[in-house]
C-alpha positions as CSV (number, residue, x, y, z in Angstrom):
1,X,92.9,105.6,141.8
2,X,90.7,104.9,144.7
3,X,92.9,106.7,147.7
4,X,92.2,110.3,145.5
5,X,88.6,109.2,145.5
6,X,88.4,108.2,149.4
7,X,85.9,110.8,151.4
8,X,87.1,110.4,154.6
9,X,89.5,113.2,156.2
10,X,92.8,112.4,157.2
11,X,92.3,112.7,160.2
12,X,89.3,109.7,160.2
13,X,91.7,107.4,158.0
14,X,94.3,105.2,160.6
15,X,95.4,103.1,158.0
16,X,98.4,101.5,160.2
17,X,95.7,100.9,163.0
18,X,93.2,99.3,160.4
19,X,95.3,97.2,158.5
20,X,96.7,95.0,161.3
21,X,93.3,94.5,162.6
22,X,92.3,92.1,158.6
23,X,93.0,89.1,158.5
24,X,94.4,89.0,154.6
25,X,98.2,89.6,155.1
26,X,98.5,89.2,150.9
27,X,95.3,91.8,150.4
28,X,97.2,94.2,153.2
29,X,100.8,93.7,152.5
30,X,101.8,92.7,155.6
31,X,104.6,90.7,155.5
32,X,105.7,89.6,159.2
33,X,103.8,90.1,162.4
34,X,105.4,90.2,165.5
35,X,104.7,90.7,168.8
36,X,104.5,94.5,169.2
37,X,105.3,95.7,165.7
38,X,104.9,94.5,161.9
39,X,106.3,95.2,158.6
40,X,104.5,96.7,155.6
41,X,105.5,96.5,152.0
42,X,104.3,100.6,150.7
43,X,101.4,100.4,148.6
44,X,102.9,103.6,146.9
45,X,106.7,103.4,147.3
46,X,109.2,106.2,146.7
47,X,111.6,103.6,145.8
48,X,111.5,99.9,144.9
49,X,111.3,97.4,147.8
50,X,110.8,100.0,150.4
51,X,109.5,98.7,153.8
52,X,107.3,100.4,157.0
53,X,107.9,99.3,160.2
54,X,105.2,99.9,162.3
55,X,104.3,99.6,165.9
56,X,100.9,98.3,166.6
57,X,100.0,100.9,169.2
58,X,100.0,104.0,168.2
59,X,102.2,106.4,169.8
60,X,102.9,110.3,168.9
61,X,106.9,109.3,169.6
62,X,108.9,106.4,169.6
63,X,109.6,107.7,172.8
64,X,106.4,106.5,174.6
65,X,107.0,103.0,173.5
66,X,107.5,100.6,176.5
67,X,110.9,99.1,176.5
68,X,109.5,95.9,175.2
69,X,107.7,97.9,172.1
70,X,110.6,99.4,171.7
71,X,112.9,96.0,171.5
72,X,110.9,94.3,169.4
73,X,110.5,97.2,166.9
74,X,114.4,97.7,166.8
75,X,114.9,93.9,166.1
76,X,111.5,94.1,163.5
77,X,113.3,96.8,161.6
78,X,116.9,94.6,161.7
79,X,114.7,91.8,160.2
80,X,113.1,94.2,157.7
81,X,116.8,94.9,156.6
């Protein structure tokens, strides 16, 4: 299991900055980029199927998202549905 084995903190791993920035949507598990936001299949799902929906910038509140960030990851999250 190599994420038990990683030696980086928390606090140095971004993995939703990171993955984005790769080019292999298959290798990441990206499924659909859009213009502000993107949805993730979860490498280690609670439950079967489940999707993230994630912002490219990152933001300590989906409060500080500008209104177009904030569109297109309400309709991102509709399409995830």
């Amino acid at each position: 299991m190599d994420y038990v084995k990683q030696v980086t903190t928390p606090a140095q791993r971004r993995p939703f900055v990171a993955l984005p920035q790769m080019e292999d949507d298959k290798e990441t598990l990206i499924l659909s980029r859009e213009t502000h936001s993107f949805i993730l299949m979860n490498r280690y799902p609670y439950n079967a199927g489940h999707l993230l929906v994630l912002p490219y910038r990152e933001v300590p509140d989906l409060e500080d998202l500008s209104e177009d960030e904030l569109l297109c990851f309400s309709k991102t999250t509709l399409k995830a549905k």
